[in-house]
MIZAVO-699154 format. One record per atom (N, C-alpha, C, O): x, y, z; residue in one letter. Coordinates in steps of 0.001 Angstrom, whole numbers, padded with zeros to 6 digits, always signed. Layout:
<pts>
XYZa
...
</pts>
This chain:
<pts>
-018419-012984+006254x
-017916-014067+005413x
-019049-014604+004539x
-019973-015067+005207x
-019204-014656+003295x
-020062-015531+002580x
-019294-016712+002438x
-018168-017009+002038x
-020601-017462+003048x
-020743-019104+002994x
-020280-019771+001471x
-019318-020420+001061x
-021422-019273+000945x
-020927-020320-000927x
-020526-018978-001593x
-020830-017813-001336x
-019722-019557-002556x
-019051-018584-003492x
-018264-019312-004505x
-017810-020453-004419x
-018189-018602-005326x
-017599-019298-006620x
-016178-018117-007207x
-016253-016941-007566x
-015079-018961-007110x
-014049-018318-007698x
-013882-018280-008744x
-013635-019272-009429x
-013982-016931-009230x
-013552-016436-010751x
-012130-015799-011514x
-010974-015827-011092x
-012446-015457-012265x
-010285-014983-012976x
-010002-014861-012063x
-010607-014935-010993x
-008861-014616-012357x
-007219-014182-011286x
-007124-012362-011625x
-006825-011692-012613x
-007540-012073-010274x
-006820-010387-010300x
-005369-009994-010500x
-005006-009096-011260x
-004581-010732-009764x
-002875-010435-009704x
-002462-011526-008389x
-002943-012648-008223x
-001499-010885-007580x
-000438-011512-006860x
-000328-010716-005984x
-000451-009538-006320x
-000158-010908-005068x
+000669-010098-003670x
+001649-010532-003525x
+002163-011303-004335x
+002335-010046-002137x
+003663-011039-001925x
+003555-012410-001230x
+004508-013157-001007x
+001800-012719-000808x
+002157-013864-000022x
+001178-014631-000482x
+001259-015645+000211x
-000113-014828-001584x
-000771-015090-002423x
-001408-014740-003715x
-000834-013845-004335x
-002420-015226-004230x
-003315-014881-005157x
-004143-014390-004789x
-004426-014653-003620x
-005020-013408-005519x
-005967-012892-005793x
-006973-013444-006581x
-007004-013979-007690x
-007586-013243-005932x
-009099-014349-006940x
-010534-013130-007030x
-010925-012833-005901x
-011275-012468-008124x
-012248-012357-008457x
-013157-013547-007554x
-012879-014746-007577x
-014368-012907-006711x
-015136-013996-006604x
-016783-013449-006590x
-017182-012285-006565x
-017648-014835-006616x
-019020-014002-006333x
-019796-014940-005421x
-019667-016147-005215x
-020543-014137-004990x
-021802-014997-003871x
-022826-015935-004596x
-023719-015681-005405x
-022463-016922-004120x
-023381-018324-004935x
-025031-017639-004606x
-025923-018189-005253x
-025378-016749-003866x
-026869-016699-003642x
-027186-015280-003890x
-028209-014973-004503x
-026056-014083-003281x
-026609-013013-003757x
-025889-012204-005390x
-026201-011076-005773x
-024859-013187-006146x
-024127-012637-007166x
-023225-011473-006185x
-022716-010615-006906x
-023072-011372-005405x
-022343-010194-004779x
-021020-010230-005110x
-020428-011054-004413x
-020133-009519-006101x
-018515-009758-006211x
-018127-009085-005307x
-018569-007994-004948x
-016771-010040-004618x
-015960-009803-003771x
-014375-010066-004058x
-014271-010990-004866x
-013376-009659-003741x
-012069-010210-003710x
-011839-011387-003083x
-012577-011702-002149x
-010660-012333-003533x
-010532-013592-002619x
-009004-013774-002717x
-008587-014034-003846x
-008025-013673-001639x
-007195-013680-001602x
-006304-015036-000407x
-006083-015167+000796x
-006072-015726-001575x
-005674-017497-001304x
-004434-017722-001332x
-003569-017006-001835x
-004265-019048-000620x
-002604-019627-000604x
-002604-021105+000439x
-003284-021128+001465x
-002040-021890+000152x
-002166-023329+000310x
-002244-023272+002108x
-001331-022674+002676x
-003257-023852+002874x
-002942-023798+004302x
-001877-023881+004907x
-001492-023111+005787x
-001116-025158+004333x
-000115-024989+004881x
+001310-024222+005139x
+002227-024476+005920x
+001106-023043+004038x
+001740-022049+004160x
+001327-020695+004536x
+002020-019699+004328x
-000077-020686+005219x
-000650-019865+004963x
-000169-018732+006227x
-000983-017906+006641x
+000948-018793+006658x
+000757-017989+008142x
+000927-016635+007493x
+000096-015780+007802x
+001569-016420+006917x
+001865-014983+006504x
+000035-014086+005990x
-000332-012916+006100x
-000684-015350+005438x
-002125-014460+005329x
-002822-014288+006153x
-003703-013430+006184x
-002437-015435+007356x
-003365-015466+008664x
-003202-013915+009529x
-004007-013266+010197x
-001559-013663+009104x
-001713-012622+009907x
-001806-011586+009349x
-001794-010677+010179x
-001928-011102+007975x
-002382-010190+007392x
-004461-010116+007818x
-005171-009113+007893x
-004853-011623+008007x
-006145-011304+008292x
-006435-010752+009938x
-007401-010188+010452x
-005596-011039+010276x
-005720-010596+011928x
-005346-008697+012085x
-005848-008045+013001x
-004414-008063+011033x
-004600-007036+011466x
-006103-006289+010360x
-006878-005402+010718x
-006096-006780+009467x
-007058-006337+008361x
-008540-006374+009550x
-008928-005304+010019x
-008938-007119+009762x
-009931-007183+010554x
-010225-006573+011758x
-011352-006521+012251x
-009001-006012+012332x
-009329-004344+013088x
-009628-003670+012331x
-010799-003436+012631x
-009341-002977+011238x
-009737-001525+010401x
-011045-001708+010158x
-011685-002726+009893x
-011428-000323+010315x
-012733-000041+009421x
-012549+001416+009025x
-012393+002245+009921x
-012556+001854+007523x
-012200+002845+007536x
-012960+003012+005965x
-013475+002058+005382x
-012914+004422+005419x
-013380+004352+003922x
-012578+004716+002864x
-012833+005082+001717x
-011076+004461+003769x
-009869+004441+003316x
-009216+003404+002902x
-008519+003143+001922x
-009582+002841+003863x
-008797+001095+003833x
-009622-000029+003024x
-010844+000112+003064x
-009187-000981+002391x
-010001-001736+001405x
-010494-002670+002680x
-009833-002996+003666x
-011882-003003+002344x
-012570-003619+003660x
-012339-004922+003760x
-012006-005561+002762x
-012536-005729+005444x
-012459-007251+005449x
-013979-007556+005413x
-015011-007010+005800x
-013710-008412+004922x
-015434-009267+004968x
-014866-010895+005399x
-015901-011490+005696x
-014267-011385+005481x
-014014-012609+006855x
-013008-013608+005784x
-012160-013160+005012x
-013327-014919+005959x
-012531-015846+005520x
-012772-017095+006147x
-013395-017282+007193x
-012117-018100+005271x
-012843-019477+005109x
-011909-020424+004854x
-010799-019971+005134x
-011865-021379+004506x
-011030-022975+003991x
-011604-023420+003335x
-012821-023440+003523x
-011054-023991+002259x
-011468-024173+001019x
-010777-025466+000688x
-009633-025562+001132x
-011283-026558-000058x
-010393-027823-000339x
-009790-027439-002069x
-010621-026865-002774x
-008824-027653-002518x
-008469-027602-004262x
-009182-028785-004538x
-009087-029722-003745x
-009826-028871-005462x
-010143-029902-006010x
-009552-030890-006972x
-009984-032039-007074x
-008578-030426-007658x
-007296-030954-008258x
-005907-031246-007309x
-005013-032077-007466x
-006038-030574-006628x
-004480-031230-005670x
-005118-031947-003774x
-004460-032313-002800x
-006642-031859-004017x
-007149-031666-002596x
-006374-031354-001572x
-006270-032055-000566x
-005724-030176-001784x
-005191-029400-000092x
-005799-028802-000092x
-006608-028630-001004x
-005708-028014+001190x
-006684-027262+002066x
-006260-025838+001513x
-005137-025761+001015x
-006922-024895+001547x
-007140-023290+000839x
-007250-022468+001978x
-008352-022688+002480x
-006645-021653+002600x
-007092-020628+003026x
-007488-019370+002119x
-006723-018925+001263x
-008883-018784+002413x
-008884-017509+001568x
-009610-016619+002499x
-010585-016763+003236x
-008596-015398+002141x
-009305-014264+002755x
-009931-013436+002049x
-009374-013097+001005x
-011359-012802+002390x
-012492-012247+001529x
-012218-010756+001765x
-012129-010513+002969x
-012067-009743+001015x
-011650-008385+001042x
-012866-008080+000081x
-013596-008929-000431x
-012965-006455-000095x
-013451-005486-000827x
-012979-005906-001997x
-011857-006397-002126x
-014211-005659-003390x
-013482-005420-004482x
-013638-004115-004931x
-014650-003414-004908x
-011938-003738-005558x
-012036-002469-005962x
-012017-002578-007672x
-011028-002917-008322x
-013513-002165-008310x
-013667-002439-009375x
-012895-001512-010377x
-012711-001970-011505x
-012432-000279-010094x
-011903+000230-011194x
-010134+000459-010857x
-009496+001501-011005x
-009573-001033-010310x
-008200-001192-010396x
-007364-000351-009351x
-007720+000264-008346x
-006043-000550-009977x
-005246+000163-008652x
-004456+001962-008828x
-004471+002413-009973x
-004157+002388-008296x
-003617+003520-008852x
-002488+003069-009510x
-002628+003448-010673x
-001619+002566-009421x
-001120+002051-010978x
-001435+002022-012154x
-000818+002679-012993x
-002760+001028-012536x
-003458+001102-013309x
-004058+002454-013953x
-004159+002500-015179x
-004442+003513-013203x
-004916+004795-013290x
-003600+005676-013459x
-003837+006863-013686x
-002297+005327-013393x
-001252+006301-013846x
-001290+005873-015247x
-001545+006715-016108x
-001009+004353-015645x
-000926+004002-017032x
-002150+004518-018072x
-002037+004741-019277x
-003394+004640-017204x
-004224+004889-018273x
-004317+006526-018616x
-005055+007131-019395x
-003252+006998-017704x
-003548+008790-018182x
-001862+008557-018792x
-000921+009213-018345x
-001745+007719-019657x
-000321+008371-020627x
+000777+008438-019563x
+001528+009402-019712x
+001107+007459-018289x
+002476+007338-017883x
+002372+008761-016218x
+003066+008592-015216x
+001414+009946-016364x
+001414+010706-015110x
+000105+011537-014637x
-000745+011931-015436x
+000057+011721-013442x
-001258+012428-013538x
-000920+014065-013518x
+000105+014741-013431x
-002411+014337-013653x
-002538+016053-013201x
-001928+016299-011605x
-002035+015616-010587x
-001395+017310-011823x
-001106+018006-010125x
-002494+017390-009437x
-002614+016493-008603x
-003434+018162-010062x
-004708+018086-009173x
-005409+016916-008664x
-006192+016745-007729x
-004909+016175-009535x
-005409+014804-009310x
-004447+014292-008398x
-005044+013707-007494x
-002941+014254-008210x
-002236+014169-007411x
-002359+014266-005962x
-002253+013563-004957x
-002623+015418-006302x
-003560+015953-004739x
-004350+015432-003944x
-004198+015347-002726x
-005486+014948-004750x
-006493+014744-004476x
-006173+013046-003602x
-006599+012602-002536x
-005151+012406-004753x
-005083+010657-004249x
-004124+010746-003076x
-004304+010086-002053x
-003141+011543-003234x
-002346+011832-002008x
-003147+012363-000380x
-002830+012059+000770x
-004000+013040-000770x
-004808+013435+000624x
-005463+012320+000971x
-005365+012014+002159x
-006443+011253-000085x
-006807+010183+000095x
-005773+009087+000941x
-006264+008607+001963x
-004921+008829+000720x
-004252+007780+000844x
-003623+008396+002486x
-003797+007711+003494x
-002920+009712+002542x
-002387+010478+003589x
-004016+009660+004992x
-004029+008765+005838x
-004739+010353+004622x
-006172+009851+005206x
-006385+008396+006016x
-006784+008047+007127x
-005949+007840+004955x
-006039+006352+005160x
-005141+005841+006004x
-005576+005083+006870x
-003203+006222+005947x
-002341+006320+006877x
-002201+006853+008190x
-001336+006485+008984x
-003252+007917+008457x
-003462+008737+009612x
-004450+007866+010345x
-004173+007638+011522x
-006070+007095+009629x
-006194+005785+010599x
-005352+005005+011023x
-005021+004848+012198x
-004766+004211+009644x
-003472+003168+010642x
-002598+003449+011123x
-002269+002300+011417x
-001519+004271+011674x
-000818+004924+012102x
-001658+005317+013857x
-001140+005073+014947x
-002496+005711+013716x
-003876+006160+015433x
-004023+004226+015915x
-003882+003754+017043x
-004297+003575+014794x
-004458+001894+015046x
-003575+001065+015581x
-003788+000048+016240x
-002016+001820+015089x
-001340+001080+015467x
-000211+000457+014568x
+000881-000054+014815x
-001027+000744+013266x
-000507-000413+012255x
+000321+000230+011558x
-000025+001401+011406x
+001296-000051+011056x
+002946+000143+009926x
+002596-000234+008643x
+002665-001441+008871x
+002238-000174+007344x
+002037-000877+006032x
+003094-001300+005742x
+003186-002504+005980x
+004171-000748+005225x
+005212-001053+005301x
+005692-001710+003633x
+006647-002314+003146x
+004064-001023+003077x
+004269-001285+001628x
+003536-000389+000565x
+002682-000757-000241x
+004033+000806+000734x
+002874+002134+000371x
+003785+002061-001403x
+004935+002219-001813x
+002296+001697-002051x
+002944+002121-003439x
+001712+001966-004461x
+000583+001584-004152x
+002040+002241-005410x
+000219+002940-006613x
-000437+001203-006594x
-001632+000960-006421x
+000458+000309-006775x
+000109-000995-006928x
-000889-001447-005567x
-001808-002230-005808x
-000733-001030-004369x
-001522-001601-003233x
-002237-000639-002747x
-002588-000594-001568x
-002613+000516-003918x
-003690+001516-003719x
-004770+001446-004671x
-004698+001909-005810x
-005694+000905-004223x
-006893+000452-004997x
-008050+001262-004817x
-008483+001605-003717x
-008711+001662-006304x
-010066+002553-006873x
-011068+002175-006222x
-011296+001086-006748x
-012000+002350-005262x
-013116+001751-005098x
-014245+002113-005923x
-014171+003187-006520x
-015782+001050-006122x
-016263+001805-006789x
-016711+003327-006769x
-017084+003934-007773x
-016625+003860-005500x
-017121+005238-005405x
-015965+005941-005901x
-016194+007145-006014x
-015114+005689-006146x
-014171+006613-006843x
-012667+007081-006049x
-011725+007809-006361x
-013051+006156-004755x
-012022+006879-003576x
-010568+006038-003413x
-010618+004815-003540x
-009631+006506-003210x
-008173+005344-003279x
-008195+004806-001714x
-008557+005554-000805x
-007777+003442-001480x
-008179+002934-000541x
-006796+001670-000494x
-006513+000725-001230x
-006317+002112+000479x
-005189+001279+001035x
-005611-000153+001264x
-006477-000580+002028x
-004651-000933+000268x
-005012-002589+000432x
-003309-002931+000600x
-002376-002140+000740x
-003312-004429+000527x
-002646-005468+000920x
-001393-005136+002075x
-000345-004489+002073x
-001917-005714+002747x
-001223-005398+004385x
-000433-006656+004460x
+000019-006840+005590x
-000057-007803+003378x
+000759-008659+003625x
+002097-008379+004075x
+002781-009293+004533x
+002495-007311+003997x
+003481-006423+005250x
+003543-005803+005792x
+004370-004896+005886x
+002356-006148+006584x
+002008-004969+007487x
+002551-005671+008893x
+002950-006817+009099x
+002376-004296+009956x
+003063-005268+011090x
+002619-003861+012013x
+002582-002702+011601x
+002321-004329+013291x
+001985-003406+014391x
+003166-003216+014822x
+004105-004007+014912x
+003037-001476+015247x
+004299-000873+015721x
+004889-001277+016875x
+006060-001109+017213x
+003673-002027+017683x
+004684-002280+018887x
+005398-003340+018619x
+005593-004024+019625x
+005874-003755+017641x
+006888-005507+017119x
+007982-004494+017147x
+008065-003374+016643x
+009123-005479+018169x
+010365-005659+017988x
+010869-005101+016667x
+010206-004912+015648x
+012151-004876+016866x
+012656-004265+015892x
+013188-005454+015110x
+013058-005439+013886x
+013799-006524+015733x
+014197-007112+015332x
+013183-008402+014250x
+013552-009522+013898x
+011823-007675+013952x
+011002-008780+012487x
+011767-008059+011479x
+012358-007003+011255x
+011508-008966+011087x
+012110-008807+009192x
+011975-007571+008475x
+011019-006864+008793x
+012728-007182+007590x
+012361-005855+007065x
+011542-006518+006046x
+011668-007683+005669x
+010560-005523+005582x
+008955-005797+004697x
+009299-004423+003663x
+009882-003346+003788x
+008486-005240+002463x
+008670-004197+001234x
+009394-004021+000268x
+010349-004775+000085x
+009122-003006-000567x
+009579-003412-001632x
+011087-002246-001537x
+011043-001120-001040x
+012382-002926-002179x
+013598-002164-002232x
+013718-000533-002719x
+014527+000230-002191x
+012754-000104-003848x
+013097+000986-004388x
+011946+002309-003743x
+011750+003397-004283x
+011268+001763-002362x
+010616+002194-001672x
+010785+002709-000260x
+010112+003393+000511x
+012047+002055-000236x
+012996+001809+001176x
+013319+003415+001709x
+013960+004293+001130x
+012525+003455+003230x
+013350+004530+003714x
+014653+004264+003999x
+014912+003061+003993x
+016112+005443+004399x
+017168+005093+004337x
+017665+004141+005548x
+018479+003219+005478x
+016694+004787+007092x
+016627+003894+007866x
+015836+002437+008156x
+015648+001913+009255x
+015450+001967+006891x
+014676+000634+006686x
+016145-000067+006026x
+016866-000812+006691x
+016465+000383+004392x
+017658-000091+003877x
+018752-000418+004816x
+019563-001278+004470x
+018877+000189+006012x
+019976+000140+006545x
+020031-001229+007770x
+020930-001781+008406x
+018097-001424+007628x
+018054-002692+008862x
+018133-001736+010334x
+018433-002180+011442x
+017798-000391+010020x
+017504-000300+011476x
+016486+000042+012261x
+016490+000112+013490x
+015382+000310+011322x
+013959+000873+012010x
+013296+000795+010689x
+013647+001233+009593x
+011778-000172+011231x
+010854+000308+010383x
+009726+000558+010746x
+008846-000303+010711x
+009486+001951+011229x
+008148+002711+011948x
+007342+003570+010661x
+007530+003531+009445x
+006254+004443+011594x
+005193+004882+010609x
+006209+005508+009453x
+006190+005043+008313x
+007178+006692+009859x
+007742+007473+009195x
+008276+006827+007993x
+008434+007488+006967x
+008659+005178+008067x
+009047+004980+006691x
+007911+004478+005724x
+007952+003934+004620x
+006697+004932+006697x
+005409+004471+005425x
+005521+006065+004564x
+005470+006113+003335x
+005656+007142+005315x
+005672+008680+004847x
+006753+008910+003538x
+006637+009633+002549x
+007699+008114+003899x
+008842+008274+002872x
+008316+007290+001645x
+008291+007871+000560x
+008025+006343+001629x
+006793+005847+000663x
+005970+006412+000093x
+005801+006400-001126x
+005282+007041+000975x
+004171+007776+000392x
+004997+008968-000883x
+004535+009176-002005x
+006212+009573-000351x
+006591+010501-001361x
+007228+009737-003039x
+007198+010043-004231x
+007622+008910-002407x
+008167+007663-003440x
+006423+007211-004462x
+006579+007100-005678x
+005227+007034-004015x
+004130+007505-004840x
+003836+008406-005023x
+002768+008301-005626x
+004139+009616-004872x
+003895+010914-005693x
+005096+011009-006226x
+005242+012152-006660x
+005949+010405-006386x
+006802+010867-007483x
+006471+009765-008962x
+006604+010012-010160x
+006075+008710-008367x
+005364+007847-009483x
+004133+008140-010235x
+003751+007953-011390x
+003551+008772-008950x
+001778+009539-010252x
+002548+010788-010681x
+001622+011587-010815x
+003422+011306-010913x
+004291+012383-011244x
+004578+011870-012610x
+004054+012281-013645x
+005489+010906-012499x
+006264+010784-013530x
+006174+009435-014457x
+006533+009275-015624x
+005332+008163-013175x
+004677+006721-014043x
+006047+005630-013924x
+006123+004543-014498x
+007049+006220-013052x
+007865+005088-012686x
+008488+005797-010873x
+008602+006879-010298x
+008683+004608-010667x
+009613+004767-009209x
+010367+005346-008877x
+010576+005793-010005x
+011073+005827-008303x
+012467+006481-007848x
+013520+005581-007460x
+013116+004665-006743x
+014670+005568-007705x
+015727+004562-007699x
+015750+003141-008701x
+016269+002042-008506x
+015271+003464-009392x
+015165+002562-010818x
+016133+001449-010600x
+015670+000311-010516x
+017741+001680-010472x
+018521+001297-010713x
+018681+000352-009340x
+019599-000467-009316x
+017991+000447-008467x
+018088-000416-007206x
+017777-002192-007210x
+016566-002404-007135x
+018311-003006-007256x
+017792-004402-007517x
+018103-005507-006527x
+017846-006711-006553x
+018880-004559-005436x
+019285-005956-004637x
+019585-004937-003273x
+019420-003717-003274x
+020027-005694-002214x
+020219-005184-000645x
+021339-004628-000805x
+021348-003679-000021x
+022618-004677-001558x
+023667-003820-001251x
+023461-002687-002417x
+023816-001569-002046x
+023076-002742-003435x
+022989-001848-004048x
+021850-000410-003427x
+021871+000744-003855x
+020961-000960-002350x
+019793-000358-001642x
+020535+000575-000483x
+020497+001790-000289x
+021334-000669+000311x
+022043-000397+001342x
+023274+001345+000834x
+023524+002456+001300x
+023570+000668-000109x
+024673+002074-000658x
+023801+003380-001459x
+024221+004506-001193x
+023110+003325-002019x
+022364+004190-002453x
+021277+005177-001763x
+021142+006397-001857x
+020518+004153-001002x
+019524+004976-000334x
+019786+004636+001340x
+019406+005393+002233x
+020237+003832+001485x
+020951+003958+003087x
+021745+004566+003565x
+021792+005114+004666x
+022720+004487+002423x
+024231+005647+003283x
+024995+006946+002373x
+026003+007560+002722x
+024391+007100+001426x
+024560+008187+000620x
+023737+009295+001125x
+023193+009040+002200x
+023484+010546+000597x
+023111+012104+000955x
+021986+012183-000450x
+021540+013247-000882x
+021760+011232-000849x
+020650+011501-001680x
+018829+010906-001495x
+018375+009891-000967x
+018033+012280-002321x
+016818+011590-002007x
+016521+011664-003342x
+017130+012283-004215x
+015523+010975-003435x
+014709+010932-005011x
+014619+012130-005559x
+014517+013038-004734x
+014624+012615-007284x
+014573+013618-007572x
+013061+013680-008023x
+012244+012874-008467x
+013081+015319-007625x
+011437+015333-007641x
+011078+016241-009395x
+011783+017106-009913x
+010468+015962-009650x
+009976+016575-011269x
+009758+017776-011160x
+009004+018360-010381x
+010647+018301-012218x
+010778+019966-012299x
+009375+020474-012418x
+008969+021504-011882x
+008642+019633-013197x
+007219+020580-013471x
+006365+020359-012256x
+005186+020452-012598x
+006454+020170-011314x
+005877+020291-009601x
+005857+021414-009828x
+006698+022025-010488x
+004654+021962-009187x
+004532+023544-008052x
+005422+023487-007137x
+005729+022353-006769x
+006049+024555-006544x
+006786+024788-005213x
+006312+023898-003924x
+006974+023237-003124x
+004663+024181-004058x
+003719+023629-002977x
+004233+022136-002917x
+004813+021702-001921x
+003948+021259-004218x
+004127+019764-004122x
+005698+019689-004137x
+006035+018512-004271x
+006400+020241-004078x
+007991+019883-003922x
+008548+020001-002462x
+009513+019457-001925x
+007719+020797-002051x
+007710+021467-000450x
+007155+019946+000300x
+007913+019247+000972x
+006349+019755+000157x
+005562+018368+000557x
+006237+017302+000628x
+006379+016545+001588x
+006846+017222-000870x
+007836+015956-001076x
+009260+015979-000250x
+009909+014939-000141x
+009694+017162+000301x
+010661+017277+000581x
+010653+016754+002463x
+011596+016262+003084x
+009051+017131+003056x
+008656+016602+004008x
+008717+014856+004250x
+009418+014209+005028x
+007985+014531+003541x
+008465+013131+002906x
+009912+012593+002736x
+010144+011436+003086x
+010594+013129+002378x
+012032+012759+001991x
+013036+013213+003146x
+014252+013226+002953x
+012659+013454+003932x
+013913+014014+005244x
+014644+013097+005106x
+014034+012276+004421x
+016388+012438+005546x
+016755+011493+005500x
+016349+010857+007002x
+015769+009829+007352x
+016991+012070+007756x
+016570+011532+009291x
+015139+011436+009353x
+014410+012386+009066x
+014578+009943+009841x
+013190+009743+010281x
+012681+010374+011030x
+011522+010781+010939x
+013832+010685+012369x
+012903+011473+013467x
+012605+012727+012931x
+011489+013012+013366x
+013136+013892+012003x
+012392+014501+011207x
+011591+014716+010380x
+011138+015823+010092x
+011297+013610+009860x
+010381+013456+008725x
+008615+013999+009420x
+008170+013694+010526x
+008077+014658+008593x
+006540+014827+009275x
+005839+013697+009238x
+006201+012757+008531x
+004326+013637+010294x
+003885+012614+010414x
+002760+013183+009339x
+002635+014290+008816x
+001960+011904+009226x
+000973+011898+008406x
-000124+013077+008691x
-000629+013657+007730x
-000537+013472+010244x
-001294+014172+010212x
-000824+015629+010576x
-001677+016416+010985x
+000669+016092+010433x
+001267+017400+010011x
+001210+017318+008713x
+000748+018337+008200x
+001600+016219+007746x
+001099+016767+006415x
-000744+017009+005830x
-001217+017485+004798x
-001193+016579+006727x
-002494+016427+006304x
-002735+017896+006253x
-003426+018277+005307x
-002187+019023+007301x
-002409+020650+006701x
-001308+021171+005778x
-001404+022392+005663x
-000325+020665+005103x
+000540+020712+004454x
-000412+021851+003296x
-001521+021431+002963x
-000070+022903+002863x
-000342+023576+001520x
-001470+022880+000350x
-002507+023186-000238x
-000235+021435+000496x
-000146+021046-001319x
-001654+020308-001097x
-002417+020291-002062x
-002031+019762+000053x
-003236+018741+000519x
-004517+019631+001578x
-005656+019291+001895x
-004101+020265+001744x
-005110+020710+003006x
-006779+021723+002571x
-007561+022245+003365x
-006840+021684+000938x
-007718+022288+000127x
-008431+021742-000170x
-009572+022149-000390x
-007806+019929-000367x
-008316+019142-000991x
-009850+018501-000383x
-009835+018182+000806x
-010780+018362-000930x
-012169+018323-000752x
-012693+016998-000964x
-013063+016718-002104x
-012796+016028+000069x
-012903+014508-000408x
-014558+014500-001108x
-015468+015323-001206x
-014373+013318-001438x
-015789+013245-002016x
-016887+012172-000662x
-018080+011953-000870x
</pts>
């Protein structure tokens, strides 16, 4: 945790705060700062409680957290101090290559990220929000799984809340009946079809019954882009099982064809 620090711009939003640019009042060190009024703060408290098990060079890192007074409304601040990932999110990196990436590059962020799921998944932990937006560049160049504000350990009841975003939804999440590792996997294919193509799959999805009928109880999965290799369609199709208990786990795809060449840095 650094002691003094000074909050700078606004990075973006999560689902359960802000993001704050920050730096070390003594060593200039920039860090992330991710805030929200104490008294609402439970949803970050417990994003900091699982964040602070990982250590990985996958996962965007914890560096601790603090209370903070506003000085204009004087309430109390919780902020939690994360990694900053200076060159943005894979989002950001689909838009800046013209809307899709190279196969190869595909590859490459998909084995990354696969990587990163195969720690949390051994940890314990569910994301439960796999998408280009909460996959962040570090400076070394590597994609690194951030915001766990829906994250949730597998051993929770079935009965917590479903987490995430709708057009991401495995069919057994939409449906309210399970949300285990396998529907982080079906995610994961739902981002390779986005560094594919620079938008989501199920576009047209905007609400729980339209989710519920489409990707819960219909016979369809996302369509995958004709200009794929066999290899990455083969992959995606692993990803896309409808039944969960078929779907592969993270570390059967990790020798998958389309990933198992791939050469981290």
């Amino acid at each position: 945790m650094v002691k003094q620090w000074i909050r700078c711009q606004k990075l973006g939003r999560g689902h359960n705060a802000t993001v704050y640019l920050a730096k070390s009042a003594t060593s200039g060190r920039l860090f992330a700062v991710k805030s929200k009024q104490l008294s609402q703060a439970r949803d970050l408290q417990r994003e900091q409680s699982i964040l602070c098990s990982l250590h990985s060079p996958h996962i965007i890192s914890y560096l601790g957290w603090d209370i903070t007074t506003n000085t204009t409304t004087m309430q109390s601040v919780y902020n939690l101090h994360m990694e900053y990932a200076p060159r943005g999110s894979l989002s950001d990196e689909i838009k800046k290559k013209g809307g899709m990436l190279s196969e190869g590059r595909i590859r490459a962020r998909t084995c990354e990220i696969l990587h990163g799921l195969v720690y949390l998944h051994d940890k314990g932990v569910i994301h439960c929000d796999i998408k280009p937006q909460n996959i962040l560049i570090g400076s070394d160049g590597c994609a690194k799984i951030a915001d766990f504000g829906c994250a949730k350990w597998d051993c929770m009841p079935n009965i917590e809340p479903i987490r995430g975003m709708l057009n991401i939804m495995a069919p057994e999440v939409a449906r309210g009946e399970k949300q285990g590792k396998t529907a982080d996997i079906w995610a994961l294919g739902c981002t390779v079809i986005e560094m594919a193509t620079g938008q989501s799959p199920w576009k047209d999805v905007h609400d729980p019954i339209s989710a519920m009928q489409r990707i819960g109880l219909s016979h369809e999965v996302p369509v995958m882009p004709s200009w794929l290799s066999l290899e990455a369609k083969d992959f995606l199709s692993k990803c896309f099982r409808r039944d969960w208990r078929q779907r592969w786990s993270c570390k059967r795809l990790l020798r998958h064809p389309f990933v198992s060449n791939v050469r981290l840095s």
